[in-house]
C-alpha positions in Angstrom: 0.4 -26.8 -11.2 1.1 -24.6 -14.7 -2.3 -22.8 -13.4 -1.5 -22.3 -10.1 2.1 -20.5 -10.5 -0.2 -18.5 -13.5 -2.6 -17.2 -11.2 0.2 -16.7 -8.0 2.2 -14.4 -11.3 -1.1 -12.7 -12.2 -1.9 -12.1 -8.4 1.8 -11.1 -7.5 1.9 -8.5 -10.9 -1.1 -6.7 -9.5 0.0 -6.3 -5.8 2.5 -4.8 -7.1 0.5 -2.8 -9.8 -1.9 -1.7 -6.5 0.9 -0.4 -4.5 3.0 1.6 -7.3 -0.5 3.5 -7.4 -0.5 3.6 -4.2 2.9 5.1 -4.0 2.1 7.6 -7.3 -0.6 9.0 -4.9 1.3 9.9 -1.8 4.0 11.5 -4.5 1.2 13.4 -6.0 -0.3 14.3 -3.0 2.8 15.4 -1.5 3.3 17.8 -4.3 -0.2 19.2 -5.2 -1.2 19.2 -1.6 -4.1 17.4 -0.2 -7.1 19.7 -0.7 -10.1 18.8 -1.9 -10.1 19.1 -6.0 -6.1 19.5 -6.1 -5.4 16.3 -7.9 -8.6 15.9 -10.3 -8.1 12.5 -10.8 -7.7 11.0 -7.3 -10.7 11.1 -5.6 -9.9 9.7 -2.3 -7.2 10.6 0.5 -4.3 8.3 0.3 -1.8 10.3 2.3 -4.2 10.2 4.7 -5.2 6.8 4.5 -1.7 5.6 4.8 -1.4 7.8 8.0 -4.3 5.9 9.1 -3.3 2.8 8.7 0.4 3.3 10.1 -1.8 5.3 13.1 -3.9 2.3 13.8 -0.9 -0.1 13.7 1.0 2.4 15.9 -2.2 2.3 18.6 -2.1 -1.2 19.2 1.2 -1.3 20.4 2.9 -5.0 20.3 0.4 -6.4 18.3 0.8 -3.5 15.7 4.5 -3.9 15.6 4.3 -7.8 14.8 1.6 -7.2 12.3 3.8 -5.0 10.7 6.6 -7.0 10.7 4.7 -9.7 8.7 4.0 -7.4 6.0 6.8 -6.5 6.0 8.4 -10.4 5.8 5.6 -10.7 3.1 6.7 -7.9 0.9 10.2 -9.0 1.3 9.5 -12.6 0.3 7.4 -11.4 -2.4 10.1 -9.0 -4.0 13.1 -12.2 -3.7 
């Protein structure tokens, strides 16, 4: 069981790694702007892949909503 809770800690530590990155790219989007070459070091659009996604969960109504919701119990759990 030792290698289990190991492996759900390494797992956890980088979920949370992934979305601090996540969260350092809308910030330096936001601030540099989202044009092509404006941050040199991200080379994909995470503002607008964040807007996506929320978009997508938006368009499917209900479903979108509970989907969200999980997450969001998910995170929550996580973070306790």
């Amino acid at each position: 069981m030792h290698f289990l809770d190991s492996i759900k800690r390494w797992v956890g530590a980088l979920a949370e790694l992934g979305i601090s990155i996540i969260a350092l790219g809308v910030v330096l989007q936001v601030l540099f702007g989202d044009g092509m070459g404006a941050v040199p070091f991200l080379p994909v659009d995470v503002l607008g892949s964040v807007i996506g996604f929320v978009d997508a969960l938006g368009s499917q109504g209900l479903v979108g909503l509970v989907a969200l919701g999980i997450l969001w119990w998910a995170y929550n759990k996580r973070a306790a």
